[in-house]
N, C-alpha and C positions, 0 to 999 in steps of 0.2 A: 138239660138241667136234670138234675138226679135230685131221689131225695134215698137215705142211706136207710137201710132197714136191715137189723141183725140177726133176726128170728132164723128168717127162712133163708132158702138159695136160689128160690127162683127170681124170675125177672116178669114184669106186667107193663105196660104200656098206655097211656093216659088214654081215654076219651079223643082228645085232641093231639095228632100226631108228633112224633119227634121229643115226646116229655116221655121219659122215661125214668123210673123208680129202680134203680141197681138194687140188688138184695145180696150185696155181699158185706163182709167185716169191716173193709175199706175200700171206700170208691175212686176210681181209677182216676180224680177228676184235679183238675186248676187248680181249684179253692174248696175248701170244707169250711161253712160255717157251722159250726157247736149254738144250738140257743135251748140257754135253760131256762128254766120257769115258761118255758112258751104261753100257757095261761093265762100268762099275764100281761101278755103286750095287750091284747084287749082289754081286759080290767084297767089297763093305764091310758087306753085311748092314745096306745102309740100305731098310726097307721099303718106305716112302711117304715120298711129298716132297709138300707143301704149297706151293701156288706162293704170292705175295706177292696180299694182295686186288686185286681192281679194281670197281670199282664200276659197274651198271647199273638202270633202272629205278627208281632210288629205293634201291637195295640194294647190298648189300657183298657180294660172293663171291669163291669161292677155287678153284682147280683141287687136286686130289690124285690123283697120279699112286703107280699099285703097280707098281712096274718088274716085281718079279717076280709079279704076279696077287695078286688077294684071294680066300683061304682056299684052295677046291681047285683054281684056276683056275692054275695054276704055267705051263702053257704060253703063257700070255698075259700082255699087258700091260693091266693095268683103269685106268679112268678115271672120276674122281667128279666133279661139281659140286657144291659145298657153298656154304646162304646164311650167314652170318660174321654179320650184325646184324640179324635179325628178333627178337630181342628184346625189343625196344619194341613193336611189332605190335600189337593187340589181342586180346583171348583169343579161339579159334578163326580166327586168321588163316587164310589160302592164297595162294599165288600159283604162278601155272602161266605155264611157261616155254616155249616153243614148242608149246603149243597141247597138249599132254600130261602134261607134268612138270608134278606137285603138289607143292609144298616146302609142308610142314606142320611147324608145333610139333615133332613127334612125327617126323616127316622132313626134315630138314633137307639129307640128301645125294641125289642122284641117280647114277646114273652107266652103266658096260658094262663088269660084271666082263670080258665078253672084246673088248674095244676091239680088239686086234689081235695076233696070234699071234706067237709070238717068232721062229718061224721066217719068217714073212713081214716080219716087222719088218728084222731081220740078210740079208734076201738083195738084195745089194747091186744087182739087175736091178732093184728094186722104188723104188731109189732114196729111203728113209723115211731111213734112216741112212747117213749121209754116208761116207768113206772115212775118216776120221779121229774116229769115233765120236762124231758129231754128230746131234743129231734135235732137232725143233722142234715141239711142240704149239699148239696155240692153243684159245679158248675165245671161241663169241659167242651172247651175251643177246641177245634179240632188242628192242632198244629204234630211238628217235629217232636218239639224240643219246649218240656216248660217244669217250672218249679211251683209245686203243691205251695198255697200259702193257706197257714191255719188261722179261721176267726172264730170269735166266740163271743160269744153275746148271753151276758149273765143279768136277770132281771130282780132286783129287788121287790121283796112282795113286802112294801111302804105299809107300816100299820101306827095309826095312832095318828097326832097330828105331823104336821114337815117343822124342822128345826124354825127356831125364831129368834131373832136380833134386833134390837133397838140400840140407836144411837141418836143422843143427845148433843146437839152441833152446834157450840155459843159461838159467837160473836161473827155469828152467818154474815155481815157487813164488809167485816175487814178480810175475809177469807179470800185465798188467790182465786184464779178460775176452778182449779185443780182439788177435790178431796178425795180423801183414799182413807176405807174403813181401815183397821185391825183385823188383820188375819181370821176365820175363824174356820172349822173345820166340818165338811156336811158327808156322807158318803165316803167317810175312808182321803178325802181329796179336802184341798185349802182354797178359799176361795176370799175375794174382797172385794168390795162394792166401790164402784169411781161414780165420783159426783162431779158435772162440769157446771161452777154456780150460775157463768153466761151462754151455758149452752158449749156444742160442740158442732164442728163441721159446719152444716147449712144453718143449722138453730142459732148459731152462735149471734147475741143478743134479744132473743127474742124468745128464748126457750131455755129453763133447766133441764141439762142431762143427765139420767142416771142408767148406770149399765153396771153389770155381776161380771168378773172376771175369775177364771180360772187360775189358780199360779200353780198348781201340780199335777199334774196329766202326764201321760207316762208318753210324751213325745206323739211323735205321725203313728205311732199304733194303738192309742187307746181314742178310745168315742165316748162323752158321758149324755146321756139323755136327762136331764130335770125340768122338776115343776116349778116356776117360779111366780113368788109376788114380790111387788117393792110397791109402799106408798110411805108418800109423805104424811104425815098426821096433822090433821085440824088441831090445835090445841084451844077450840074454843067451841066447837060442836063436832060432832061423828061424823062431819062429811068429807071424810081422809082421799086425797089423789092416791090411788090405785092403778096397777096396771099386772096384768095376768098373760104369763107367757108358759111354751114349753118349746124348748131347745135341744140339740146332739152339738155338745160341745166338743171342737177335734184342732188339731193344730192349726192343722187348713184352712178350717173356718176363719180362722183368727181368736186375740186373746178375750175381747169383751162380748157382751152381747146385752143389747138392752131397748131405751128408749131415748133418742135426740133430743123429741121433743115432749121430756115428761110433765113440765108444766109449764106455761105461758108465764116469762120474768112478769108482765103485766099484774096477773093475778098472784105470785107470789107476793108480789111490795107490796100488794093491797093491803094496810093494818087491819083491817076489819075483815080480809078471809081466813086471818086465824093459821096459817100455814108460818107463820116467823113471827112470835112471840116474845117480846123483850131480847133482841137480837139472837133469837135461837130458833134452831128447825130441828123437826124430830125425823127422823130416817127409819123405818121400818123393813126388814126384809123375810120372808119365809119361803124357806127351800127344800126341796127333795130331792135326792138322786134314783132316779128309777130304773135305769137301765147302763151298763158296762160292755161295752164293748172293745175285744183287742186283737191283734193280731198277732201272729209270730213267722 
């Protein structure tokens, strides 16, 4: 695993062996991940980022990057290799990747809880992060034959409050199982909130569903990270059904993401919890997009 550095020409070698930092214009590798705003994956309390796969050797892998370290490692930045399709393999597979790394069944990831220190990372002589909070990793398998995939990972710096939508929803009774808001638009991208009024899946009777749906994403190469609330509104005291999420929305994943079981149908019919009020329920949603990720 490389991390690109354009200052200088030389070449350095991690604390923990086989991590190495190329110091040339472009590095020789798989995958280059572009992440700008780096600053702010921490500000947004985004863990890990999972780069887009690339493939080598026969195999599918992925970079995951802990901006702010794994587990007790907080002063660094760690760096995994994970294989994504060894499971077809054969039972007791292995495959060793520069002549040390064993991806087993049972291991799948590799990596250097301390890739590189945060304060070596930010000191701008060291030239890793750009002047406008840019930094470039890269990731190479050591094969024949493979094609560079470029990702990039652009972080919005979210200020003020996250957009907000209410929808007012009569005659909550006669409604099929099935509501679907009106379009609205958060982050450059469209997005609609599906209501199931008996639930979905497992819930179904015994639970309302509510889940954010994506409907413009730029296919299997864009990733969107957001913050999400959705609650129902008491319409007779402030004690609103709430629920607080944060998501990497990708095609793969699938199109919804939400809650099955957002409120028990029990406590909805309640007249007196104030959640459906003269056959109407109020819908509330607030969202942000934080982070953009794509490939080419």
């Amino acid at each position: 695993m490389i991390l690109v550095e354009k200052k200088h020409t030389n070449k350095r070698v991690t604390k923990e062996p086989k991590a190495t930092m190329e110091s040339t214009a472009e590095a020789d590798a798989h995958l280059l991940i572009k992440i700008q705003s780096f600053s702010l994956l921490a500000k947004h309390g985004i863990e890990k980022f999972e780069t887009t796969e690339f493939e080598s050797g026969g195999y599918k892998w992925k970079l995951i990057i802990y901006p702010s370290g794994k587990e007790r490692d907080e002063g660094y930045v760690s760096v995994d290799l994970a294989i994504v399709n060894a499971g077809g393999s054969p039972a007791g597979w292995e495959i060793v990747v520069s002549g040390s790394r064993r991806f087993l069944a049972i291991k799948t990831e590799w990596g250097f809880s301390k890739f590189i220190s945060k304060k070596e990372l930010n000191d701008p002589n060291n030239g890793y992060l750009s002047h406008d909070d840019i930094c470039v990793f890269g990731a190479e398998v050591f094969v024949n034959e493979n094609k560079t995939i470029i990702d990039c990972l652009s972080l919005e710096n979210v200020v003020g409050a996250p957009y907000k939508q209410e929808w007012n929803i009569p005659n909550f009774s006669k409604l099929g199982n099935k509501w679907v808001s009106p379009e609205f638009s958060v982050g450059g991208h469209k997005w609609k909130v599906k209501m199931y009024r008996n639930g979905s899946g497992e819930s179904i009777g015994r639970f309302l569903s509510l889940y954010l749906s994506p409907i413009s994403t730029n296919g299997n190469k864009e990733r969107l990270h957001t913050w999400l609330t959705i609650r129902m509104k008491n319409q007779l005291s402030s004690k609103h059904q709430s629920r607080v999420g944060s998501i990497w929305f990708s095609a793969a994943r699938g199109r919804n993401w939400g809650w099955p079981s957002f409120i028990e149908l029990a406590l909805l019919k309640d007249p007196n919890q104030g959640f459906v009020v003269n056959d109407c329920c109020i819908i509330e949603v607030e969202l942000s997009v934080q982070a953009i990720a794509s490939s080419d």
